[in-house]
C-alpha positions as CSV (number, residue, x, y, z in Angstrom):
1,X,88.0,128.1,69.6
2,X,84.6,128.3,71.0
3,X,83.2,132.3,71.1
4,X,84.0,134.0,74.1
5,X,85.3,137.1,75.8
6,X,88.7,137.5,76.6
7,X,90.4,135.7,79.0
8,X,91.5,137.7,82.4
9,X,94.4,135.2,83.3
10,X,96.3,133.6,81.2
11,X,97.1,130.7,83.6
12,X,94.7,128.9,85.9
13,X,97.2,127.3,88.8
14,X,94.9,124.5,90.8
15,X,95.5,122.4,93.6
16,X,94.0,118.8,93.0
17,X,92.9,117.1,96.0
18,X,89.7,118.7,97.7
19,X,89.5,121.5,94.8
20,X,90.1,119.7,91.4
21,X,89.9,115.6,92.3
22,X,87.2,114.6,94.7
23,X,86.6,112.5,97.3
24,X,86.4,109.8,94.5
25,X,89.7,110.6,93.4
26,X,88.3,111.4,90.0
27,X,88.2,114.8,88.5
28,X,85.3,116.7,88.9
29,X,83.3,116.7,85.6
30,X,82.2,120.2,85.4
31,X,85.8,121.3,86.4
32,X,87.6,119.3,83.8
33,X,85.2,120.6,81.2
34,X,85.8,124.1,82.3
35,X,89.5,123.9,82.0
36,X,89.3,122.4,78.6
37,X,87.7,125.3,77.8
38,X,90.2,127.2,79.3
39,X,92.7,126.0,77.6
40,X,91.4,126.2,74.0
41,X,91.1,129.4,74.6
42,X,95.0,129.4,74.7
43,X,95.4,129.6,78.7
44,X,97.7,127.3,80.3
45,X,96.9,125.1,83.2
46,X,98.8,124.4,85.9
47,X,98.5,121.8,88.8
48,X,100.2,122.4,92.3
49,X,99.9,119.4,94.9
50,X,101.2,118.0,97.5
51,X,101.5,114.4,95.6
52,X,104.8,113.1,94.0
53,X,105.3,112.1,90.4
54,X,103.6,108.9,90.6
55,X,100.6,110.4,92.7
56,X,99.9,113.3,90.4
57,X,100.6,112.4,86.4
58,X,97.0,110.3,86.0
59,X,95.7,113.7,86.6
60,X,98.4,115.5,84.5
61,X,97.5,112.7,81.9
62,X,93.7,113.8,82.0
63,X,93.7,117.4,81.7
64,X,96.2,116.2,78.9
65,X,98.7,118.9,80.1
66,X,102.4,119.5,78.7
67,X,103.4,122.6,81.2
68,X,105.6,121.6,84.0
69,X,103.7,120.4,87.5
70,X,104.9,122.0,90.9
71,X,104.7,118.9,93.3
72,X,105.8,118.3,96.8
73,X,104.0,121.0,97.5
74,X,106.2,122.9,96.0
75,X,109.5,121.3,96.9
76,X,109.5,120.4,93.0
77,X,108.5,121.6,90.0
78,X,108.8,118.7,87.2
79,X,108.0,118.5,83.6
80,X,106.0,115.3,83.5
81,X,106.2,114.5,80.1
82,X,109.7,114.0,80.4
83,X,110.2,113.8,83.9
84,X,113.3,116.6,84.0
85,X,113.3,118.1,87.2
86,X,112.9,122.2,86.4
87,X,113.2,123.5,90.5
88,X,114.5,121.7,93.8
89,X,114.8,121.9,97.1
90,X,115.9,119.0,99.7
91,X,115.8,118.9,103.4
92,X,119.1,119.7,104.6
93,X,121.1,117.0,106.2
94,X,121.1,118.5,109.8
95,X,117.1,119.1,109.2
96,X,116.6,115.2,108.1
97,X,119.2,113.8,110.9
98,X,117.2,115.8,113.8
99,X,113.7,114.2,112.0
100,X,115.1,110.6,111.9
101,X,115.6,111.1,116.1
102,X,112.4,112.4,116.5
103,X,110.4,109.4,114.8
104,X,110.4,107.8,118.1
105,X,109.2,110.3,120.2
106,X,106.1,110.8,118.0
107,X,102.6,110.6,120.1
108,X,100.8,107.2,118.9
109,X,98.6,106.9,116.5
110,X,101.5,109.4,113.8
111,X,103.0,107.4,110.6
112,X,106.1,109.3,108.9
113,X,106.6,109.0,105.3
114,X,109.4,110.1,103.6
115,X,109.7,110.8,100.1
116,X,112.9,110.7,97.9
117,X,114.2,109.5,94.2
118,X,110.7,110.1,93.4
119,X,109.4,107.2,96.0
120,X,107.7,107.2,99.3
121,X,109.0,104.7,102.1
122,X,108.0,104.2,105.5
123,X,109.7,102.0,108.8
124,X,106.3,100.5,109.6
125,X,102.7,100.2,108.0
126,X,99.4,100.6,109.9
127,X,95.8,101.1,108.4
128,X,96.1,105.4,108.0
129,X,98.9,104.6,105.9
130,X,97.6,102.0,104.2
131,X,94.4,104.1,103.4
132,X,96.6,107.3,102.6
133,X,98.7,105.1,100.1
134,X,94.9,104.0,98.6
135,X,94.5,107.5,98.0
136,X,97.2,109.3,96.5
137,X,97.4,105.9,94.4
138,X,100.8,105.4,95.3
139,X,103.2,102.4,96.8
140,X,104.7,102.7,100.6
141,X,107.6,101.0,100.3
142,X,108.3,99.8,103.8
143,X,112.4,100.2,105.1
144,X,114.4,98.5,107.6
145,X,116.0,101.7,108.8
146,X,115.4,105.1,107.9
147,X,119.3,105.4,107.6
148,X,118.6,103.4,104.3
149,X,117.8,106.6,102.9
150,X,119.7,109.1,101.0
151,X,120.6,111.6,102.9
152,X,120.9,114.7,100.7
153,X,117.3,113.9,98.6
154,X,114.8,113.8,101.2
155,X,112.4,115.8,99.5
156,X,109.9,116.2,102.3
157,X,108.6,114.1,105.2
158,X,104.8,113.7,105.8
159,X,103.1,112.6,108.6
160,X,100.4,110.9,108.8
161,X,98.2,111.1,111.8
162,X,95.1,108.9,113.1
163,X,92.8,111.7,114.1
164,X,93.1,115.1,113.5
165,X,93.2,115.5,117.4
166,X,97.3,114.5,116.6
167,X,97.6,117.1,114.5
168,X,98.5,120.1,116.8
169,X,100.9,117.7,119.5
170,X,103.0,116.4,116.3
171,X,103.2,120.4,114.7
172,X,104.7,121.5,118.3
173,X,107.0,118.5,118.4
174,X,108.3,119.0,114.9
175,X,108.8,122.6,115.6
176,X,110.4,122.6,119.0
177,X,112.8,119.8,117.7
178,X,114.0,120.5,114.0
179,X,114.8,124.3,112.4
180,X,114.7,124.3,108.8
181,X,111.8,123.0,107.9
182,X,108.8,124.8,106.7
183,X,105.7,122.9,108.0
184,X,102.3,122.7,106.1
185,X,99.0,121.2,106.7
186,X,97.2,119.6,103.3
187,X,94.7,117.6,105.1
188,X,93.4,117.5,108.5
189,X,95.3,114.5,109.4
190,X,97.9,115.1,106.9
191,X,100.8,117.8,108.2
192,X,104.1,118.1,106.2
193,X,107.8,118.6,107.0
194,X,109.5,120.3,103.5
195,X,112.7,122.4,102.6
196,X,112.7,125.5,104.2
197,X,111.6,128.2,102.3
198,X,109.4,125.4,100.2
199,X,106.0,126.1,99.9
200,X,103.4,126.4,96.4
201,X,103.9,129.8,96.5
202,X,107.7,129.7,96.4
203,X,107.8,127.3,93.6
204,X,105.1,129.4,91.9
205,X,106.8,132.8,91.9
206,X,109.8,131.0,90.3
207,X,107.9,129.2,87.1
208,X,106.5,132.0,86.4
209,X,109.3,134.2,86.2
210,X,111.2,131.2,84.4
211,X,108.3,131.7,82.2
212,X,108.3,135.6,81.8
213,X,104.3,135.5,82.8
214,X,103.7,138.1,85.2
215,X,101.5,136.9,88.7
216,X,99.1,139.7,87.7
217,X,98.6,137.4,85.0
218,X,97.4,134.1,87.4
219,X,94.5,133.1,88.7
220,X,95.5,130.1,91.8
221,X,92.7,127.9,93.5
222,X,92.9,126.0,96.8
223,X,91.2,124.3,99.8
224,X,93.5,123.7,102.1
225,X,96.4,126.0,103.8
226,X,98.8,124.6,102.2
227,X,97.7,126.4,99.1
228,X,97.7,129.9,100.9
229,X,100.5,131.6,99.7
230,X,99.9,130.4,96.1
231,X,96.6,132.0,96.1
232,X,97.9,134.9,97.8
233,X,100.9,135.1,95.1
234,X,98.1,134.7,92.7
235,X,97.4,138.4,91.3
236,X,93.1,136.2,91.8
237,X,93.3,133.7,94.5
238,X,89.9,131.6,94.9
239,X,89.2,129.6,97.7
240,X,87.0,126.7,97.7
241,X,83.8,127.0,99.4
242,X,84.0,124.1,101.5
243,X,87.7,124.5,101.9
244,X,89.9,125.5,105.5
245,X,88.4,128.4,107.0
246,X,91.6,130.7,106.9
247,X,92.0,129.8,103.0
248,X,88.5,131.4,102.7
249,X,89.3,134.4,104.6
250,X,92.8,134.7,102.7
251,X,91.2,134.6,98.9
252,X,90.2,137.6,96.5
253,X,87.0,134.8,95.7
254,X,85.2,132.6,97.5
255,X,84.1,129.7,94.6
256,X,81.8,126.5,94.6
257,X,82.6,123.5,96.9
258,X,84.5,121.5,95.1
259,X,81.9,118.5,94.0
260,X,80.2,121.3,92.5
261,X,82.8,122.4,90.3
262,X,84.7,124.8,92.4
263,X,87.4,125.2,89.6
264,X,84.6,125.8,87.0
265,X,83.8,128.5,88.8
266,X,86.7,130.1,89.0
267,X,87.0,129.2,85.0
268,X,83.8,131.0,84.6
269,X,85.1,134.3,86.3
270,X,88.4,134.3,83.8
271,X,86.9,133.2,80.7
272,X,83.1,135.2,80.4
C-alpha cells in the first residue's frame, strides 16, 4: 500500500460512459490509475451504468473488480464474476403491453430496444441503432414481433432517437401513454423506459445496506441525469465538468471533464 492519508469514502460508485469510459470507449488512463489506487488502499469500486451484462464486464474486467455491478441503470444489480443476479426489477406486464402499442405511434427517426434474459432485441435496424450497438459493444438481435418476448423479464426499454430534437416528443408520448415506468435520459439521444421505482439511486441505497456500508460512507460520480439520484444518495456526489447542466448544479463537487480524468479527481479528493 502506497503512503497516504486516510481514505474519506470507502466506496467510489462511478458511472462509465461520459465520466469513466470516453468517447473512445476506452477507460480514461488517469482515472483507471486513480482507482487502482483507490482500491489498494482497501476502497471498493463500484460501476453503475446503463449497459447490460455484456456491455459493461470488459470494463468490470479492467478495473479487475469482484463487487457486484448495478446495471440497467439500476434495474439490476449483478455479480459479474458469476453472473447471480443480487437485485431486480421488471416492467410490469400492463407497463410492457401499453409500450408494445405505442411502438408505432413513435415520431420518425425513434428505434426501441428492449432488453431481457440479459440480451437486447429490436423489430427493425437503422444506422442510430447500428451505431448505438457499435458503442455499447453489444449485439441487436433483430425480432419478428415484439410479442416474441417474455413478458414478465423485460428489464427496460431504450429508445433510441436520431437527433436529440426527438427527445422531448418521445418523453411526452411515453408518459402520456404508459404509468409505471420511471423514465431516464443517459444520453442526449438516448431516453429510457425502466421498472418503476428503478433508478441508480434505488439500486444503490439497497447494495449498500445489503452491504452494511453506510451512504455517508460513498462518494458517486456522474455526467448525465440519469446518475442524479445516485450522486444525491451519495453522502459526496461529483459531477463531471462537462457533464448535463442539472447534474452540475445537483453535486456536492464539480470535477474534471471526463478526458481529463474526471474520476481521478474525485479519487484525489477521497484519498489525499
Amino acid at each position: 500500500m502506497s503512503a497516504t492519508g486516510p481514505r474519506t469514502a470507502d466506496w467510489i460508485v462511478t458511472d462509465l460512459d461520459g465520466t469513466l469510459v470516453g468517447r473512445d470507449l476506452k477507460i480514461v488512463e488517469p482515472s483507471l490509475t486513480a482507482l487502482r489506487r483507490f482500491m489498494a488502499s482497501g476502497g471498493t469500486v463500484v460501476i453503475a451504468t446503463g449497459r447490460s451484462e455484456e456491455a459493461a464486464l470488459p470494463y468490470y474486467r479492467t478495473l479487475g473488480l469482484t463487487t457486484p455491478a448495478i446495471l440497467y441503470n439500476g434495474a439490476r444489480v449483478v455479480d459479474l464474476s458469476t453472473g447471480a443476479v443480487l437485485y431486480r426489477r421488471c416492467l410490469g406486464v400492463a407497463a410492457w403491453a401499453k409500450l408494445t402499442l405505442l411502438f408505432a405511434e413513435l415520431p420518425a427517426g425513434v428505434w426501441p430496444v428492449a432488453f431481457a434474459k440479459g440480451r437486447a432485441h429490436a423489430a427493425r435496424s437503422s444506422p442510430a441503432l447500428l451505431e448505438y450497438a457499435r458503442r455499447d459493444g453489444i449485439e441487436v438481435e433483430e425480432i419478428s414481433s415484439w410479442g416474441d418476448l417474455p413478458l414478465d423479464d423485460i428489464v427496460k426499454v431504450m429508445f433510441v432517437c436520431d437527433g436529440p430534437e426527438l427527445m422531448d416528443p418521445t418523453e411526452e408520448a411515453v408518459s402520456a401513454a404508459v404509468p409505471g415506468v420511471t423514465l431516464v435520459r443517459s444520453e442526449s439521444t438516448y431516453l429510457e423506459a425502466l421498472p418503476e421505482g428503478a433508478t441508480k439511486g434505488t439500486a444503490l441505497r439497497e447494495l449498500a445496506s445489503s452491504q452494511g456500508v453506510a451512504l455517508s460512507a460513498v462518494a458517486a460520480i456522474g455526467d448525465n441525469p440519469n446518475d442524479l439520484d445516485m450522486i444525491q444518495a451519495a453522502g459526496l456526489g461529483a459531477a463531471v465538468g462537462d457533464g448535463a447542466e442539472a447534474v452540475r448544479a445537483a453535486a456536492d463537487v464539480v470535477v474534471g471533464p471526463c478526458v481529463e480524468g474526471a474520476v481521478a479527481d474525485l479519487v484525489a479528493r477521497v484519498l489525499p
